[in-house]
C-alpha positions as MATLAB code, in Angstrom:
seq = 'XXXXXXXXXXXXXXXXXXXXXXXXXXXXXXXXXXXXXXXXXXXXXXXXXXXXXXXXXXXXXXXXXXXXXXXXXXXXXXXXXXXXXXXXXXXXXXXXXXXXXXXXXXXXXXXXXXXXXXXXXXXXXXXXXXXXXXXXXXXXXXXXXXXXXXXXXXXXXXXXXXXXXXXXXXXXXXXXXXXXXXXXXXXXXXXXXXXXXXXXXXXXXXXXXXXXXXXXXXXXXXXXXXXXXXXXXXXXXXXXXXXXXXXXXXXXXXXXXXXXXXXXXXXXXXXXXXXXXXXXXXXXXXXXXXXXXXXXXXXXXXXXXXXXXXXXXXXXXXXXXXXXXXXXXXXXXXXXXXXXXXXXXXXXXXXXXXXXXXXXXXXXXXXXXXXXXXXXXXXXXXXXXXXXXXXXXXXXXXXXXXXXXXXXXXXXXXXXXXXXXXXXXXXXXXXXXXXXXXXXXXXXXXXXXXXXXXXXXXXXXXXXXXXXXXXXXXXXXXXXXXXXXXXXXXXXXXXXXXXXXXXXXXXXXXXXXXXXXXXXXXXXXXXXXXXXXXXXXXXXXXXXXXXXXXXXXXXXXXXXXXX';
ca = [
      44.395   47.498   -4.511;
      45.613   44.658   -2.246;
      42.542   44.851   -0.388;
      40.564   44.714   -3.557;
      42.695   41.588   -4.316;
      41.897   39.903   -1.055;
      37.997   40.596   -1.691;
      38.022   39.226   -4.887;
      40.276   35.984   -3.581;
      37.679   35.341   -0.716;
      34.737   35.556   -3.340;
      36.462   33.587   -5.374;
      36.949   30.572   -2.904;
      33.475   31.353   -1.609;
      32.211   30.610   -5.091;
      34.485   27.443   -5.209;
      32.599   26.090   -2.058;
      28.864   27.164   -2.938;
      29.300   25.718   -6.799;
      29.841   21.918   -6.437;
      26.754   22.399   -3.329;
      24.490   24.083   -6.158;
      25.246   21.803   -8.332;
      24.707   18.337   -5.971;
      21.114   20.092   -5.019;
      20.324   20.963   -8.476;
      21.440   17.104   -9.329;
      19.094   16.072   -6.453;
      15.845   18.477   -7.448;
      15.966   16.338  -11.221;
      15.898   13.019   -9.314;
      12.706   13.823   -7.278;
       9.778   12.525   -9.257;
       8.028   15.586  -10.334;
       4.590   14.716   -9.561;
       3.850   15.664   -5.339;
       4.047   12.511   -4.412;
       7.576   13.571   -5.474;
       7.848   16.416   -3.431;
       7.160   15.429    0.333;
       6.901   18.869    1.543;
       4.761   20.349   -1.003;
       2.463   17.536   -1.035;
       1.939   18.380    2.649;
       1.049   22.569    2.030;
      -1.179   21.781   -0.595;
      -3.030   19.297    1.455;
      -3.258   22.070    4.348;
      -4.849   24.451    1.251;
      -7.751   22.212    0.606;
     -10.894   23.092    2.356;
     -13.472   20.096    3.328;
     -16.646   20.547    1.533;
     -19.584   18.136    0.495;
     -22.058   18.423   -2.609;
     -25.495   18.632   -1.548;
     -28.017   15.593   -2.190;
     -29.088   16.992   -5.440;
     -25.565   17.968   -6.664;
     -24.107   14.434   -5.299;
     -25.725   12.933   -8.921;
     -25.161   16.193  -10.576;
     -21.470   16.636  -10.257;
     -20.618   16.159  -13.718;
     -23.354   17.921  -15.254;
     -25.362   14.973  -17.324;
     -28.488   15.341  -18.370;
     -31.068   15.057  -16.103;
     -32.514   11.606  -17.502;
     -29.126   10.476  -16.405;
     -28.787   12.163  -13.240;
     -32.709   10.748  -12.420;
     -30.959    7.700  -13.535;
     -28.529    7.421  -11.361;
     -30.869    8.752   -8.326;
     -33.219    5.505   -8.804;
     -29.704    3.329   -8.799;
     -28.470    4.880   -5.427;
     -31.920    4.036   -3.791;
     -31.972    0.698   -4.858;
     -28.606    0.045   -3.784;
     -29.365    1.729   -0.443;
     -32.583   -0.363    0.170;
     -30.318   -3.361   -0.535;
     -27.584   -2.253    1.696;
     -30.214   -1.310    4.466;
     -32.080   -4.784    4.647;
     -28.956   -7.374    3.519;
     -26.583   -5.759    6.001;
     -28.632   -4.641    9.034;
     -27.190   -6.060   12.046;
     -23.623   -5.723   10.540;
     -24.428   -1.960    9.828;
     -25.884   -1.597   13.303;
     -22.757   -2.872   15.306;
     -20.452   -0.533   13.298;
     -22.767    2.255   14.143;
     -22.745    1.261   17.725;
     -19.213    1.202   18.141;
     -17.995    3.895   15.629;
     -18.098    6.666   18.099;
     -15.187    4.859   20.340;
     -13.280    3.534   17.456;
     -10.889    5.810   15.803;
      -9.606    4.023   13.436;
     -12.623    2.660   12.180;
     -13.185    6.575   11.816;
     -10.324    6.909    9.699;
     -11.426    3.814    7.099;
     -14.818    4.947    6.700;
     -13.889    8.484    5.859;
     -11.297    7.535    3.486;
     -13.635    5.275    1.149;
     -14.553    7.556   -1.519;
     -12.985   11.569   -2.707;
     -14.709   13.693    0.402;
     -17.334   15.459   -1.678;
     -19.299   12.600   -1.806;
     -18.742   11.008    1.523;
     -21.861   12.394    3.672;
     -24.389   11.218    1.340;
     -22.415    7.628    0.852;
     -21.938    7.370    4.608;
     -25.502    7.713    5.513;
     -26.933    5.211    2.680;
     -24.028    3.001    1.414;
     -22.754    1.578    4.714;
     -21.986   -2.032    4.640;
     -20.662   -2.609    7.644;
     -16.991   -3.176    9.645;
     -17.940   -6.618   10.800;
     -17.643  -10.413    9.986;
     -18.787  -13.231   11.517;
     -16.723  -16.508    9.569;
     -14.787  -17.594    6.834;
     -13.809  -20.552    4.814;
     -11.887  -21.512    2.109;
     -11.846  -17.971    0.089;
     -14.973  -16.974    1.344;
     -16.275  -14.618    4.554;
     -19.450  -14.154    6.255;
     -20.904  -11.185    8.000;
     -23.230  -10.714   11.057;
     -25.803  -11.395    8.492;
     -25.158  -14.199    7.131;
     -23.880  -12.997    4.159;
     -21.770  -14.761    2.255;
     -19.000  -12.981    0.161;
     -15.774  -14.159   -2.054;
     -12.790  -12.285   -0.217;
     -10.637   -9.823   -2.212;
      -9.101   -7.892    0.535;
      -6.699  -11.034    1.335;
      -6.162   -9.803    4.946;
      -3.940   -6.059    3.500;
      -1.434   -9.151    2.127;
      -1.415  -11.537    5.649;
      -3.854  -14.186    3.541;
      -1.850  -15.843    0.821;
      -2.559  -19.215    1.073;
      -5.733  -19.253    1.895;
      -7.773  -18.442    5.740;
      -7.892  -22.563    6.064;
      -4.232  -23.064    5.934;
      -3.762  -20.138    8.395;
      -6.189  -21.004   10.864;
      -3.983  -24.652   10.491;
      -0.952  -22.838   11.490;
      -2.492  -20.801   14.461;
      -3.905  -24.295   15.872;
      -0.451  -26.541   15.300;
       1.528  -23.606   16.475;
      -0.558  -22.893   19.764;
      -0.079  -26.855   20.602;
       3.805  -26.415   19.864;
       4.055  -23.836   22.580;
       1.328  -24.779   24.982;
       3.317  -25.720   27.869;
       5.159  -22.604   28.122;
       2.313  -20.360   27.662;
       2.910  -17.001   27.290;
       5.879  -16.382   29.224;
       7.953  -14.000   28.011;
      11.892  -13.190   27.765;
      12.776  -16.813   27.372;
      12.905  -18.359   24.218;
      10.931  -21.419   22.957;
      12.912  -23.778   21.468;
      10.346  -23.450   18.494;
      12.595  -20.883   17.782;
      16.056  -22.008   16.572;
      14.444  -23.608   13.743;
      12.447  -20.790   12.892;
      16.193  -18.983   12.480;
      17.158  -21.737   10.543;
      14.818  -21.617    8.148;
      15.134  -17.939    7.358;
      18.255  -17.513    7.269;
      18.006  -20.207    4.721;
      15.063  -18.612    2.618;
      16.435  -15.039    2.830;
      20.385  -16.493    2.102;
      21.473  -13.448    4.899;
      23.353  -14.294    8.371;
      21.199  -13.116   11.061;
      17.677  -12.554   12.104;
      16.257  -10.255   14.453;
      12.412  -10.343   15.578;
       9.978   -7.237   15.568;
       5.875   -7.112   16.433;
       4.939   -5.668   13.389;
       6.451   -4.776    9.768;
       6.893   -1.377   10.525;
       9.442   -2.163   13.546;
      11.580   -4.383   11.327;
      11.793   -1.551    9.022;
      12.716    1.141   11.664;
      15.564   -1.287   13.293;
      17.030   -2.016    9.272;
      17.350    1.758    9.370;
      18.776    2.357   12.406;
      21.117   -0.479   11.766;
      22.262    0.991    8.334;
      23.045    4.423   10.378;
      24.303    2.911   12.734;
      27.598    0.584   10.388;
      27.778    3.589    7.762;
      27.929    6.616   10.112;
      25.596    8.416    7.835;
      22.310   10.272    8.379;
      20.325   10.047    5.020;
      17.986    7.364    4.026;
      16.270    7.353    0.625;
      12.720    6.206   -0.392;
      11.839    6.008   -3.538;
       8.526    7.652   -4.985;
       5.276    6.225   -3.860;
       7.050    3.600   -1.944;
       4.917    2.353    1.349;
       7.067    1.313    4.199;
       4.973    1.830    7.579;
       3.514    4.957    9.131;
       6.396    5.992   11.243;
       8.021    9.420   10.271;
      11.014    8.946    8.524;
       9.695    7.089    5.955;
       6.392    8.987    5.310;
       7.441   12.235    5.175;
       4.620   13.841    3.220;
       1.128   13.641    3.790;
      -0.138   11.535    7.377;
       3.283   12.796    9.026;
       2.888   15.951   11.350;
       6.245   16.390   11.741;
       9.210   17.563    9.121;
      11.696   14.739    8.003;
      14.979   16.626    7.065;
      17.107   13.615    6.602;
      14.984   11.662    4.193;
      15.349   11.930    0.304;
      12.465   10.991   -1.241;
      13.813   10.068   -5.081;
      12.184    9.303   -8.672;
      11.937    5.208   -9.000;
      13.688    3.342  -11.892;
      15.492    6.741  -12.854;
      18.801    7.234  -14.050;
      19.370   10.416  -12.254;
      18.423    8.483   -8.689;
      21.222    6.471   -9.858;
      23.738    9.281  -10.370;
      22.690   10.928   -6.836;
      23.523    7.954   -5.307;
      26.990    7.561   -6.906;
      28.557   10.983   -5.982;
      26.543   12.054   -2.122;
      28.496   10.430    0.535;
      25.839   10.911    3.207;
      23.440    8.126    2.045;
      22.996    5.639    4.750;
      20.217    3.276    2.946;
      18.284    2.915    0.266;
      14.663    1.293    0.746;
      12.600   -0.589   -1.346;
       9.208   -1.799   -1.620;
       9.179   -3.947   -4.886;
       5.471   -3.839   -4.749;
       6.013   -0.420   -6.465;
       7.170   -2.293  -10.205;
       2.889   -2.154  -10.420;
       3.294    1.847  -10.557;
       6.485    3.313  -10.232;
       6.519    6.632   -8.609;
       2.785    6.680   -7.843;
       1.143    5.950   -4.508;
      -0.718    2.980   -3.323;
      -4.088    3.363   -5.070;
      -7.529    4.037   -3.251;
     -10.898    4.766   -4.514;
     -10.520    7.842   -2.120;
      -8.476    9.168   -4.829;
     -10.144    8.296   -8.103;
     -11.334   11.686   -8.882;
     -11.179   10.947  -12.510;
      -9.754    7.807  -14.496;
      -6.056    8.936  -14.332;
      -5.039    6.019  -12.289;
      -2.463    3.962  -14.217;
      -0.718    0.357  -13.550;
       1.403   -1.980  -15.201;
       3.942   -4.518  -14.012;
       7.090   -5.054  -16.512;
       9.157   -7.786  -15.025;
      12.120   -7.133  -16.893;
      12.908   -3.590  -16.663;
      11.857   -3.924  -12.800;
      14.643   -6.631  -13.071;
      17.338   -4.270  -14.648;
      16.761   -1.709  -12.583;
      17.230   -3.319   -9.404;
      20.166   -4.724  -10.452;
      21.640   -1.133  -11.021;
      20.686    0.063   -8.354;
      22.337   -3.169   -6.324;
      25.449   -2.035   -8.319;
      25.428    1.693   -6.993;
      24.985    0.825   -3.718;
      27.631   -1.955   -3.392;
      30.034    0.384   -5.160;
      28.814    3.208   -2.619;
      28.792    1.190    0.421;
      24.765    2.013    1.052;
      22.670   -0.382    2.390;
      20.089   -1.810    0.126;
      16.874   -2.644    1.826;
      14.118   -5.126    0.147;
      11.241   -4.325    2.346;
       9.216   -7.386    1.643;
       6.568   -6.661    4.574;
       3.656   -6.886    1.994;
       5.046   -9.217   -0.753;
       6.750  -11.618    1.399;
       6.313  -15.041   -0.205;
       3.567  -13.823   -2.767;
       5.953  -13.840   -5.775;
       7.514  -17.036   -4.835;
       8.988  -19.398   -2.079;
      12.524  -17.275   -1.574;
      10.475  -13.867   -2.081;
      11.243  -10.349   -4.434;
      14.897  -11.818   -3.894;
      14.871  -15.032   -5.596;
      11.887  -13.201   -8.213;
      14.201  -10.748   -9.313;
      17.401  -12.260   -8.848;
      18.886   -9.420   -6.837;
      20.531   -9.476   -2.882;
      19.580   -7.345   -0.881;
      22.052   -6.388    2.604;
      18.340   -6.205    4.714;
      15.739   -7.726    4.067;
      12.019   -6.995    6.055;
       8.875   -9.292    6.694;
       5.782   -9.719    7.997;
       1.879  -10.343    7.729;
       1.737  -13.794    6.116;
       5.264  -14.964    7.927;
       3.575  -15.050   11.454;
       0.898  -17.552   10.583;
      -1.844  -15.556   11.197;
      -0.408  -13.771   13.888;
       1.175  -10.457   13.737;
       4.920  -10.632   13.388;
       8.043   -8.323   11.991;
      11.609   -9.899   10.849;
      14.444   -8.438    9.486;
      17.266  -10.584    8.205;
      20.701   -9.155    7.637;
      24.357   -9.279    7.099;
      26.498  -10.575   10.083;
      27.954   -6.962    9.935;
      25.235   -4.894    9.678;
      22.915   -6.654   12.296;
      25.096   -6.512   15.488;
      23.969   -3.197   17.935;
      27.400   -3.008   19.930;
      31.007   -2.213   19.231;
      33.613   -4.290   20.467;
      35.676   -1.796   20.607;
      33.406    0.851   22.418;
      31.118   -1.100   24.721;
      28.618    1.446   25.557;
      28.093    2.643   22.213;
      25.490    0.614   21.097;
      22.251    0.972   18.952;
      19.387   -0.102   21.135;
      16.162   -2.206   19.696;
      13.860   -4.586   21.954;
      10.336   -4.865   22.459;
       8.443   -6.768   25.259;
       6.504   -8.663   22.659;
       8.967   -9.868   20.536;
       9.608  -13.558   19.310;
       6.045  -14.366   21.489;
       5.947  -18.166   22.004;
       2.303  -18.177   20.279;
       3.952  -15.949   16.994;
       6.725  -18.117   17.119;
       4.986  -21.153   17.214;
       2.275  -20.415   14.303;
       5.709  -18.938   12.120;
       6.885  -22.659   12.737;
       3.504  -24.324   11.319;
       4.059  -22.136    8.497;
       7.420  -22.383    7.369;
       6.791  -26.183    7.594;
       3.990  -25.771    4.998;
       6.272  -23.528    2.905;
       8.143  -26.670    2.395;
       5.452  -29.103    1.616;
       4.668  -30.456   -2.044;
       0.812  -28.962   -1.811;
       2.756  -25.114   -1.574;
       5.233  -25.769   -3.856;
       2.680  -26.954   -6.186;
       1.047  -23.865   -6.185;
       4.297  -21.506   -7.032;
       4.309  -23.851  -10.149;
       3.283  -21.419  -12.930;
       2.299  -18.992  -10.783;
       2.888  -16.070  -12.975;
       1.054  -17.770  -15.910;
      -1.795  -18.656  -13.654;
      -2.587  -15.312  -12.159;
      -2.040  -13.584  -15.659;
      -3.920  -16.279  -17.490;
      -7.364  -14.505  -15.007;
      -6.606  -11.312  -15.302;
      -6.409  -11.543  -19.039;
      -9.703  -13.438  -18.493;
     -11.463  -10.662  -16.726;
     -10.515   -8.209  -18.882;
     -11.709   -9.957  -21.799;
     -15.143  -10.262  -20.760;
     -15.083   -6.692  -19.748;
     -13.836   -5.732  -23.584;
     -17.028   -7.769  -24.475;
     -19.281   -6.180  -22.714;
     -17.820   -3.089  -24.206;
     -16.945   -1.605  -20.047;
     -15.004    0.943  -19.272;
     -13.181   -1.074  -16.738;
      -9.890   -2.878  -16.654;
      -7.664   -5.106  -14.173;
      -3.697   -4.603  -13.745;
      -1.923   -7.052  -11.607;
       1.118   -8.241  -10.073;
       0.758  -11.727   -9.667;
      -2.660  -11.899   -7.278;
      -2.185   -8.652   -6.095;
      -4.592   -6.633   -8.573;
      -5.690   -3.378   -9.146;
      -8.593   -1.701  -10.921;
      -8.381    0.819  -13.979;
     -11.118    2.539  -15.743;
     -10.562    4.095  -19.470;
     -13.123    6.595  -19.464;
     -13.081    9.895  -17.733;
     -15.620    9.670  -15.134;
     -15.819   11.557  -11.580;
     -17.737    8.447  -10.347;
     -15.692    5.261  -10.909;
     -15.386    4.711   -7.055;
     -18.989    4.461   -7.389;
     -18.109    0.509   -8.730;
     -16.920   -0.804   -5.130;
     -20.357   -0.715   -3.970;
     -21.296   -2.625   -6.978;
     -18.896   -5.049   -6.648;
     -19.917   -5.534   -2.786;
     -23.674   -5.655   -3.421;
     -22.349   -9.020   -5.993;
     -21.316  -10.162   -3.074;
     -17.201   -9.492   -3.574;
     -15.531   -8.163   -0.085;
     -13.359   -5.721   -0.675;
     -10.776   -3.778    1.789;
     -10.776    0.089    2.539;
      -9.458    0.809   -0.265;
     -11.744   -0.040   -2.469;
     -11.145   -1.379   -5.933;
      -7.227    0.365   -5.175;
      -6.203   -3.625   -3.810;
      -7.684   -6.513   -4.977;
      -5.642   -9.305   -3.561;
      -6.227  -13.031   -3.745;
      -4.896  -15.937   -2.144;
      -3.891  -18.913   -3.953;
      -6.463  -20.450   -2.187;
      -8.628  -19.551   -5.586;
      -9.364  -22.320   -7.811;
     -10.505  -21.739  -11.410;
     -13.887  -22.661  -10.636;
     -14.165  -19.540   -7.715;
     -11.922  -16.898   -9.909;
     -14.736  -17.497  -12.289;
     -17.730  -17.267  -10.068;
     -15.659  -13.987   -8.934;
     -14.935  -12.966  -12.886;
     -18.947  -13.171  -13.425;
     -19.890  -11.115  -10.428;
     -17.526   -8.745  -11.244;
     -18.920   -7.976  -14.544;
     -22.307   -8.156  -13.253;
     -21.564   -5.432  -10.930;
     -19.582   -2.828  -13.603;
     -23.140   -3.944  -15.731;
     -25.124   -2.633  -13.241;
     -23.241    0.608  -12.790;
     -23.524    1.564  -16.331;
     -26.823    0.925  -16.530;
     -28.009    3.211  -13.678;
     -26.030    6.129  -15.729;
     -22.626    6.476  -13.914;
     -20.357    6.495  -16.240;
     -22.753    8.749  -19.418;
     -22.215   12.312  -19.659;
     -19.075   13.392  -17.281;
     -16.208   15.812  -18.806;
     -14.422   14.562  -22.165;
     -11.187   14.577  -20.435;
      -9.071   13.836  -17.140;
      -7.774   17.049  -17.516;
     -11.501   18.853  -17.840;
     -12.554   16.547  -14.465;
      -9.387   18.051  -12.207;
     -10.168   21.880  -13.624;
     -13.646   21.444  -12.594;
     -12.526   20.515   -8.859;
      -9.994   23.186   -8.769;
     -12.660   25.482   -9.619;
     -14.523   23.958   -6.869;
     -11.894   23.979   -4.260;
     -11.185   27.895   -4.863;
     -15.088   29.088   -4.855;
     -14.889   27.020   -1.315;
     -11.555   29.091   -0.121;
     -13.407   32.510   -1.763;
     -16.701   31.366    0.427;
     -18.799   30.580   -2.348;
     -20.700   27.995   -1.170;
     -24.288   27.900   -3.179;
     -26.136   27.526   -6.034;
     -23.578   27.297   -8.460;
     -21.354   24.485   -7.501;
     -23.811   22.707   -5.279;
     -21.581   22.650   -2.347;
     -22.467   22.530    1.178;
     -19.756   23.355    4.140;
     -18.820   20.488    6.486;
     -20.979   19.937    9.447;
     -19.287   19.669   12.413;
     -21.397   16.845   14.013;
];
């Protein structure tokens, strides 16, 4: 009996252990997002389940099974886009050819343009090149001569315009020319770059990186460091640079056990983060109030019209105040990585936009002046990498490159602009301005009764289509042969600088509409599934008859060469 008693006792305790455990990782599970994006590891075993496969040339227009007027329809299109790509972009085309073979990464961008059924065939016909030549004002030039208005905005480095950087790169080379590039030593240049942002970012100390992703790998070793904790948490979606811990799913080889990739704007993030006590940091990129949860958008991905953004200032607004209020009460670090934003949303950045403090902030691209540049500004407490108290525990950080006299000097030419009437003149109204065009655009798309509409964050803009179609990526190459430059990503990023006047958002608002015009006409988006829902059946159907073997007749598919 007593050793009945003492077995029953130890189960008991046992169960008082494991309960409040099930219950924290039960409380965790509901505040992942519940899409894969969501779920880092899953994400990564499905992607290791899909098989590469290509349509054939004849299945390429027949994908969606139109009628064959249609598909003929669309055949005649492709050609006369390809004859126009062939002859406008020739020596551009031929240079990326030449050095593709030694250039990985240009590898990487080229694959990643369209879903990967229809790469081959766009590959070998639709190739504009990697290449340009000039720019001016909001406008670049190729090897050809071509002249195009620029919506890739530099991936976010371009907001005021390629004149004003190309300013900044002169006056801050002159600044620094007698020292050269001599490294270790400081250039006076910069104490008043310190100054300035420690002034614009309201925090007590600034540390210098070489690129946005090193700011944001020293704000989380930092937080680890003060809090003693292990965990950092992402939310949903959220970008923050291609090192491990903070892109734990899909691009990362290697498992991430001590990041928690949570839901954004949910209640149940906030209720995780008020009872674990192992949360060093919480990151955020507020880029993601243009689609919580969801990933940065890419024509690679638009394998139907699914893709959804909005931006809602207000409940952004509320929830980042809540979450400020968890993690002060929690002692987490809050983290505003502003690498990509920066200054877009206005002169003090997502803080002064919002209205919220962050203990870390992170920035980049357009802060260097055209050069490439990380910064992290911080609390006095949470930036120092020593102990007084233990003087070889410390937490290391240092790069050869950092706080370059040349970066420091072109971040000096721009800060003084970012205090000149011109740039304050053009945060006046800035959200009116910017939502004033997109409204624009997508009235004259409604007009010409398109399946196309714009979302946008300020100047940072994103494409949406509203009828299922398997071939809405088709509309970058479109938009290019109207002579718009777009980045890698296709329609995913539009970004302007505020560079664009009226008169050149319109020339841009034309073209654009031009180009969707010309799509619809060559049959791209008739025929196609009646639903989202009917488009991702028919690839799952295609993606198991490729894991069974089938390869043929039926689907149209062809297995990857391995040229």
């Amino acid at each position: 009996m007593s050793a009945l008693l003492v077995t029953l006792s130890a189960t008991t305790a046992a169960a008082v252990l494991v309960l409040p455990r099930a219950a924290q990782r039960l409380q965790l599970s509901r505040a992942k997002h519940p899409s894969l994006t969501g779920h880092a590891r899953m994400a990564r075993r499905v992607a290791g389940l899909i098989p590469n496969y290509a349509y054939s040339e004849r299945a390429f227009f027949r994908s969606d099974h139109p009628d064959e007027a249609v598909a003929l329809r669309r055949e005649a299109g492709f050609a006369r886009l390809s004859e126009l790509f062939r002859t406008r972009y020739a020596r551009t085309r031929a240079e990326t050819d030449a050095v593709r073979d030694g250039l990985s990464d240009l590898q990487f961008t080229g694959l990643y343009r369209v879903p990967f059924q229809y790469a081959r065939h766009v590959r070998a016909h639709l190739g504009t090149g990697a290449f340009a030549a000039a720019s001016e004002g909001v406008t670049v030039t190729d090897l050809d001569g071509n002249v195009s208005y620029d919506l890739a905005g530099s991936y976010g480095v371009n907001l005021f315009g390629v004149d004003f950087y190309r300013a900044c790169l002169e006056e801050g080379a002159a600044r620094v020319s007698a020292l050269g590039p001599v490294l270790g030593p400081l250039h006076p240049v910069v104490a008043g770059n310190v100054a300035r942002l420690k002034a614009l970012s309201g925090l007590d100390e600034i540390s210098f990186h070489m690129s946005g992703t090193e700011a944001v790998m020293q704000a989380v070793r930092l937080a680890r460091y003060h809090t003693g904790r292990r965990r950092i948490v992402r939310l949903c979606g959220a970008y923050h640079g291609w090192w491990g811990e903070v892109q734990p799913g899909i691009g990362n080889p290697v498992p991430t056990r001590d990041t928690l990739t949570l839901a954004d704007m949910s209640e149940r993030t906030l209720r995780v983060l008020a009872t674990r006590r192992d949360v060093a940091c919480v990151l955020v990129n507020p880029l993601q109030a243009m689609h919580p949860n969801v990933g940065a958008p890419a024509d690679s991905a638009l394998v139907d019209s699914a893709r959804k953004a909005a931006f809602d200032r207000a409940a952004y607004t509320r929830w980042l105040h809540a979450l400020r209020a968890v993690c002060s009460a929690r002692g987490i670090v809050l983290i505003l990585d502003e690498v990509f934003l920066g200054f877009r949303l206005a002169r003090g950045g997502a803080q002064e936009y919002f209205g919220v403090k962050a203990d870390m902030v992170t920035y980049g691209k357009t802060l260097g002046g055209g050069l490439p540049v990380g910064v992290l500004c911080g609390r006095a407490d949470l930036m120092r990498r020593y102990r007084d108290d233990r003087p070889v525990d410390i937490c290391f950080a240092r790069g050869t490159f950092n706080a370059h006299p040349y970066v420091m000097g072109a971040m000096s030419a721009f800060l003084d602009r970012l205090d000149t009437p011109e740039v304050a003149a053009l945060y006046a109204d800035l959200d009116a301005t910017w939502d004033r065009r997109a409204a624009r655009l997508n009235t004259l798309l409604a007009a010409a009764d398109l399946p196309v509409r714009v979302a946008n964050m300020s100047t940072v803009w994103t494409v949406l289509y509203t009828k299922p179609s398997r071939y809405n990526w088709m509309l970058q190459f479109y938009l290019r042969a109207e002579g718009l430059a777009l980045s890698w990503v296709g329609t995913g990023r539009l970004i302007f600088s505020l560079a664009y006047e009226d008169a050149a958002f319109e020339a841009v608002a034309t073209r654009f509409v031009a180009a969707a015009t010309a799509m619809r006409a060559d049959g791209w988006w008739d025929a196609g599934a009646p639903t989202d829902k009917a488009i991702r059946r028919a690839i799952l159907r295609e993606v198991a008859a490729v894991r069974l073997g089938r390869f043929g007749a039926r689907f149209g598919l062809r297995a990857p060469d391995r040229a």
